[in-house]
C-alpha positions in Angstrom: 135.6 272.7 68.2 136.8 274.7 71.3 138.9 277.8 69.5 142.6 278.2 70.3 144.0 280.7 73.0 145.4 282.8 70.4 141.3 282.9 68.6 139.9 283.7 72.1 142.2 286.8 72.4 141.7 288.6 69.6 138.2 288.3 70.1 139.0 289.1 73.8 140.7 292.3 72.3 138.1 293.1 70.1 135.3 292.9 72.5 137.2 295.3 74.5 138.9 297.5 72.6 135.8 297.9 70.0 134.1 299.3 73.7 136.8 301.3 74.3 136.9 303.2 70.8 133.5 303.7 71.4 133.6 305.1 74.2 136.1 307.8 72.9 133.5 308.4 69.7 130.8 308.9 72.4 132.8 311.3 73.9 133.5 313.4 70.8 137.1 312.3 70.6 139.6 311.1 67.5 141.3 308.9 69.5 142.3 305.5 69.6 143.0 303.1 72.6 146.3 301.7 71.5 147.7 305.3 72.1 146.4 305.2 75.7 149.6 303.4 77.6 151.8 306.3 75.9 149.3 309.3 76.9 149.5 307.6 80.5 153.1 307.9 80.5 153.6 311.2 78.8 150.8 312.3 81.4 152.6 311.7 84.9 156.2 312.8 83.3 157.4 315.7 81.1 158.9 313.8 78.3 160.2 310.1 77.8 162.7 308.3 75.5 161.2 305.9 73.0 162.7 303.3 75.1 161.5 304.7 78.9 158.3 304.8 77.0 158.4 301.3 75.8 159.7 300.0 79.4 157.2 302.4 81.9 154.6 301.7 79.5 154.9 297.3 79.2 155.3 297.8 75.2 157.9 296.5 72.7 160.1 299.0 71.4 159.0 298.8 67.7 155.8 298.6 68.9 156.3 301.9 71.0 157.6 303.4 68.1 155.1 302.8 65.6 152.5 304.3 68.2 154.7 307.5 68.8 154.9 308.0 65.1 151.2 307.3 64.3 150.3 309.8 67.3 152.7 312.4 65.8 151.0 312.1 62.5 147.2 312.7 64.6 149.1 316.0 66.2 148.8 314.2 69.5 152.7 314.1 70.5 156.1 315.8 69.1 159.3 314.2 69.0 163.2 315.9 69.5 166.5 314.3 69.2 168.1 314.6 72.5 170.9 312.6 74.9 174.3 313.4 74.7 174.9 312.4 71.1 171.5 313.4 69.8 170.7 310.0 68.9 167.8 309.6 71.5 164.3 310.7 70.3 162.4 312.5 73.1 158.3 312.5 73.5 156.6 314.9 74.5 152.9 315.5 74.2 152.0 318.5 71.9 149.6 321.8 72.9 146.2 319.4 71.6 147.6 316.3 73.4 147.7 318.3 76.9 144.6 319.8 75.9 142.8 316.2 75.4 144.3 315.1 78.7 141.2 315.8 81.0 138.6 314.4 78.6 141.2 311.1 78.8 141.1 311.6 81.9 137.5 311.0 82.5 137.1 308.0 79.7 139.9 306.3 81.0 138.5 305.9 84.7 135.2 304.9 83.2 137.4 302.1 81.3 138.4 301.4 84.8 135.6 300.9 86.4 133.9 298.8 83.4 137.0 296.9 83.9 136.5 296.2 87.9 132.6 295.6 87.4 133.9 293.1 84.5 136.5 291.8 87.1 133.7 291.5 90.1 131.5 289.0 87.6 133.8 286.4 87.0 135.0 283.6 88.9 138.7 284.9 88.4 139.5 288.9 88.0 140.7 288.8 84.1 143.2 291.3 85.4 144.5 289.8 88.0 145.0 286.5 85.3 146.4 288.3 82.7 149.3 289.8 85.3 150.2 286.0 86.2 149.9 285.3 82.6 152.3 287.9 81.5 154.7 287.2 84.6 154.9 284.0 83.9 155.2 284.0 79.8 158.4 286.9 80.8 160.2 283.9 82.8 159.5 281.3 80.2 158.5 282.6 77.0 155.2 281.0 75.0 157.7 280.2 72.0 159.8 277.9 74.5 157.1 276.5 75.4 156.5 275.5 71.5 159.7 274.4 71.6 159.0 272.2 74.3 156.2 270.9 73.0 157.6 270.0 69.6 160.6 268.1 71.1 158.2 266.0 73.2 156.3 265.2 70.5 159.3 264.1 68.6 161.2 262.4 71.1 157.3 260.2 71.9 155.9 259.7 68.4 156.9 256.0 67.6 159.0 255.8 64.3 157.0 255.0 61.1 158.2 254.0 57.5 157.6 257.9 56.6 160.3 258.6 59.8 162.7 255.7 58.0 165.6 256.8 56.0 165.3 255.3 52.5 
């Protein structure tokens, strides 16, 4: 049996991301790859809202938040209330998250060019896929699709005793 989409990601992610984290332990780091997209971020600007984060970075909110908060636990990233009514939590990266910057720096254009080489092998660049995937899923989302799929399957499947009000 061919597995689903959904079973071929995770493994997708796994493959990857288990390279990735080993990469970092290779290079003497404690340091994991979800924190990456908010490092990047953080990296080219001063500080961010949770929500410029989440937007500049292509993450949910909650998820940008549970990152931020893990990463402040780690010592990695500091957060301030800020914006007119103080209600805005501001992101910055702490004295060790500058100071791990470089070494990122170095892992993550390794990542990069694993991720071309990987690109370069097969018959369509997974990157280039995923983009179209994702720009496609943000005009019409996979659950409408479900949605879709369900109605169809109702409005087709011929009526059967079981369908047959007693």
């Amino acid at each position: 049996m061919k597995p689903g989409l959904g079973t071929q990601l995770r493994h997708l992610i796994e493959l990857l991301d288990g390279a990735v984290e080993q990469a970092y332990v290779e290079a003497g780091l404690d340091y994991r790859p979800r924190y990456t997209p908010v490092m990047r971020v953080l990296a080219e600007r001063q500080s961010a809202t949770i929500g410029e984060l989440a937007a500049v970075a292509g993450l949910t909110q909650p998820a940008a938040t549970q990152t931020v908060a893990v990463m402040v636990r780690k010592g990695l990233l500091t957060v301030a209330t800020g914006g007119e009514d103080g209600r805005q939590r501001v992101v910055r990266l702490s004295a060790t998250g500058e100071t791990l910057l470089p070494r990122l720096r170095v892992c993550w254009q390794a990542t990069k060019s694993a991720a071309d080489s990987l690109d370069a092998e097969l018959a369509f660049p997974l990157s280039a896929c995923l983009e179209q995937a994702i720009v496609v899923l943000e005009t019409r989302s996979f659950g409408a699709r479900i949605r879709d799929a369900n109605l169809r399957q109702h409005l087709t499947k011929p009526p059967n005793d079981a369908d047959t009000p007693g």
